[in-house]
N, C-alpha and C positions, 0 to 999 in steps of 0.2 A: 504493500500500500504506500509505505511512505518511499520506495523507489518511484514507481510511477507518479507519486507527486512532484519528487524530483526531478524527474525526467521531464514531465509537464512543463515545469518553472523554466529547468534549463532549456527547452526549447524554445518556449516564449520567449526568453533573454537573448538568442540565438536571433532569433527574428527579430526582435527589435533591431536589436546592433546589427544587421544585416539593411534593414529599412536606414537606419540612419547612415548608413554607409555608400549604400545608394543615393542616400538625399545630400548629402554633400557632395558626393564624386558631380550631382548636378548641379550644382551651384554655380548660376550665371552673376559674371563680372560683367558691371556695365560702365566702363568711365566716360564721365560726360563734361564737356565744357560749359560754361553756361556766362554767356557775353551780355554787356547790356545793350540799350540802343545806338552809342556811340563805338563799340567794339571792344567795350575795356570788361578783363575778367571781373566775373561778380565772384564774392570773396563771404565768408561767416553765413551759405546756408549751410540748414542741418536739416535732419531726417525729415521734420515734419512740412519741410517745405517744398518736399518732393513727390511728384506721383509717377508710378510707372505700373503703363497698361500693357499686358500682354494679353495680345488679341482683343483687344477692349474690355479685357478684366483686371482688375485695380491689386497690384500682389504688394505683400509684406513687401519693404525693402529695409535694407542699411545702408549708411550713406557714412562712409567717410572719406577725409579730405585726402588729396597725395600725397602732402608733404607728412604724414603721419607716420611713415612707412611702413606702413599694413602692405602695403602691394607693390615692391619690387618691379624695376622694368626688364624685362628683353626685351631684347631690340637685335634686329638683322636690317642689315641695311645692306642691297640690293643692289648691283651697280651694272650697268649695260658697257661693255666691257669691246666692242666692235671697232675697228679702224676708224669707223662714222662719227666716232667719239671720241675720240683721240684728241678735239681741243680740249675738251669737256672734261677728259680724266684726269689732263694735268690740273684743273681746278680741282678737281675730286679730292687728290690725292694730300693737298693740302689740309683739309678739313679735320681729318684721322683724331686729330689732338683737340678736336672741340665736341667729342663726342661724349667722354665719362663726363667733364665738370659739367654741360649742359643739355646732357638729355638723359643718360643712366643715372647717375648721381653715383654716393660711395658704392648704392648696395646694388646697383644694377650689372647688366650683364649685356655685350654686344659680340654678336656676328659678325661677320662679314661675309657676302656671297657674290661673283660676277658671273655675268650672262652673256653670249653672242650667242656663235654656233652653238655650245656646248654651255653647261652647267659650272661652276668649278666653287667650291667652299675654300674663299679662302684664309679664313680666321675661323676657327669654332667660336664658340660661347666662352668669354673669359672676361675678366673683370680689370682686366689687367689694364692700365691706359696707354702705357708702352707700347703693348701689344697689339693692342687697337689700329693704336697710330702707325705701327709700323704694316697693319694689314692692309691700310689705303696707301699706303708709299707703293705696296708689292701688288698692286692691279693694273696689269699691263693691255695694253692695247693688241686683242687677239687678230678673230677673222678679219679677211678682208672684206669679206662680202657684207654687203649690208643687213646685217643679224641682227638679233635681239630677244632671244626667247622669255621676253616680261613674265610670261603666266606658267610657263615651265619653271620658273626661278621661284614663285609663289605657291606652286606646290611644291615644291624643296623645303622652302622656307617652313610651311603649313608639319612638312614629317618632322624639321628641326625642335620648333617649338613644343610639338606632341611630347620629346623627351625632356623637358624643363617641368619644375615644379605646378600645378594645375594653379596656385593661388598668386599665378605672376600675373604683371601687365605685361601682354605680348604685343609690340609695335613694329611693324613691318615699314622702315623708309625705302622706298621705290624711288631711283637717281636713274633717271632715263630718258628717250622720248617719251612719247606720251603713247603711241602706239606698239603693238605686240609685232615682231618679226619672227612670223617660224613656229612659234611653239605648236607640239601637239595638243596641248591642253586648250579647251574652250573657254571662254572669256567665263560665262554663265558657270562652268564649276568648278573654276579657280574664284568666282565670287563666293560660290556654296561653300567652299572650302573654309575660305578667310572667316565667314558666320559660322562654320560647325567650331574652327578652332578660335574662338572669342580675339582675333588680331585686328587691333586697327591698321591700317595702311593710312600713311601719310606719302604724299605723291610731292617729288620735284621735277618737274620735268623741263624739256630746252629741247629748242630747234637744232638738228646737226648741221643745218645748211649755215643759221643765224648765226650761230655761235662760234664755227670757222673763222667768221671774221671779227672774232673776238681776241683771236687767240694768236699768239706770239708763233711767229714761222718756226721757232724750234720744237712747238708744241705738235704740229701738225704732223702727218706721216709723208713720207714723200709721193707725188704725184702715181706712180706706178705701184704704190703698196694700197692703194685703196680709198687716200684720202684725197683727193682732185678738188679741190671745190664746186669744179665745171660740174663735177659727177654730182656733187652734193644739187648746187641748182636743180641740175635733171629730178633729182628725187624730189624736190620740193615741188613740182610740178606735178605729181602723181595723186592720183588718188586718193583724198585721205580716208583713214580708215576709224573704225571706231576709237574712242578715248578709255583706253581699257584701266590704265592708271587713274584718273579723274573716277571712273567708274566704281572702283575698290575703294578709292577712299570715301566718296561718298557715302557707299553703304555700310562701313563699317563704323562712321562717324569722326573718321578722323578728315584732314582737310589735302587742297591741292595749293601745290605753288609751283609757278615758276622763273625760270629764271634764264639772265643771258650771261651777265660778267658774276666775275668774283667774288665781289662784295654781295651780289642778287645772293650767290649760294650760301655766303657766310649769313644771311640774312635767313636763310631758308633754318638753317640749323638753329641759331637764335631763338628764331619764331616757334619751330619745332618742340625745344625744349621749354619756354615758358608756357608752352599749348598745355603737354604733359602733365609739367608741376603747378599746372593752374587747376586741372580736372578735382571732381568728386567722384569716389567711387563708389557706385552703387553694385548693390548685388542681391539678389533673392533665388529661393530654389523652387524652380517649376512643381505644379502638383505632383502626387504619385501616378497618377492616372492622364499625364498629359500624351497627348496622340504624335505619333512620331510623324517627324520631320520639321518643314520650316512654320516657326511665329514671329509673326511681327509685333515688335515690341517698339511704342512710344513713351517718351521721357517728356514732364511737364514738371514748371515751376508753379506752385499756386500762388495768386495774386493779381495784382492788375499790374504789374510792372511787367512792361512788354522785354522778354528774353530772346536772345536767339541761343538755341539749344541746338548741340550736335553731338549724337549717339550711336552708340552701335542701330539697327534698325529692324535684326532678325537674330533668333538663335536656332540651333536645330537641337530636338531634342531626337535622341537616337531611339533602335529597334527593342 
């Protein structure tokens, strides 16, 4: 008798801590910025002055500030890596050192990834700012051809982050055109992607043709390696194609910039990092019984003071 009560108890205890295991493993991060009407961060809300609908139902949330350091960033930062780009990398490559003070902080953590033809990791995950810096010195100007597998590199990015802590802020900066070259992946789910794995993308992008003529002749490749400007014109002539950069960040709530000279990018990182250490981070755990796949979730400030708010947009809840 009193086994089987036993047994009883500890089962129930089994299932609970099984239920609570599951309700955190779902626990959705949402950092949100929240600007006033002149664009300046608003600073001192707190919980109750938040509401967030998913699917137009009102959930619990918690709401703390970033500089709190409840939430950690990762950050992979993306780099298009092509001959095409080759003015554009020498400004890149400068940046490396402005990355822990203003966008990871102490406790963060950054990548580094480049894209043309091919894939290539070239920093893991480290916290190191030496290391960092010296992973933008070591991003060299690959294909000749005019490459860029944007959305190949984001689902790279999408498996890296899967192996970091589930309770980071994961930020994907995209250093690129604006447009995808080449990737197999579809625009539509490398978007689905970035909302299953809670990543903001923040998007810098530049003209390759524009920005040639930005850039010091030692910067450029020589004429027969790929980099012509003539060639560059031709391309800017073509077709344009979707705005697959713009597109990610939009829906993941983080923003788009871009840029032509050096100071534009050193401006992009600046911006980047006070975006960051300006958010609040919200979070709540979807029901037990919520339906898999994509919700749309909206973020609201109550009041009459007109906000411009920018959120993540969707989460997926899985099988």
């Amino acid at each position: 008798m009193l086994r089987r009560r036993f047994l009883a108890i500890l089962s129930a205890s089994i299932a609970r801590a099984q239920q609570v295991i599951r309700s955190e493993s779902r626990l959705v991060i949402v950092p949100t910025v929240v600007l006033d009407e002149k664009g300046a961060y608003v600073a001192g809300l707190t919980t109750g002055d938040f509401q967030l609908l998913d699917e137009g139902t009102p959930r619990a949330v918690r709401v703390d500030a970033s500089d709190t350091g409840v939430a950690p960033i990762s950050l992979i930062v993306a780099i298009q890596s092509a001959q095409l780009s080759a003015a554009v990398l020498a400004k890149i490559r400068k940046i490396g050192a402005m990355i822990q003070p203003l966008i990871i902080g102490e406790h963060g953590e950054a990548a580094v990834i480049a894209f043309d033809e091919d894939l290539h990791i070239v920093q893991e995950f480290t916290s190191d700012p030496d290391a960092i810096a010296d992973a933008f010195a070591r991003v060299k100007s690959g294909s000749p051809e005019p490459s860029g597998r944007m959305l190949d590199g984001v689902e790279l990015a999408t498996k890296m982050f899967a192996e970091r802590e589930p309770n980071r802020r994961r930020v994907l900066l995209i250093v690129s055109e604006s447009r995808d070259r080449g990737s197999k992946l579809k625009l539509e789910r490398a978007v689905q992607l970035v909302q299953q794995g809670g990543i903001e993308v923040y998007a810098a992008t530049y003209s390759a043709y524009a920005t040639a003529f930005t850039a010091k002749s030692s910067d450029l490749p020589p004429p027969d390696a790929g980099g012509d400007p003539l060639a560059l014109i031709f391309e800017a002539t073509r077709n344009a194609k979707k705005k697959a950069a713009q597109l990610l960040a939009t829906e993941t709530g983080g923003t788009h910039f871009s840029f032509l000279k050096q100071r534009g990018l050193d401006s992009v990182i600046t911006q980047t990092g006070a975006d960051l250490h300006s958010q609040y981070v919200l979070s709540f755990t979807p029901p037990a019984d919520a339906v898999p796949g994509l919700h749309r979730i909206e973020v609201r400030v109550r009041g009459d003071a007109k906000y411009q708010i920018r959120a993540r947009r969707a989460y997926w809840v899985g099988d």
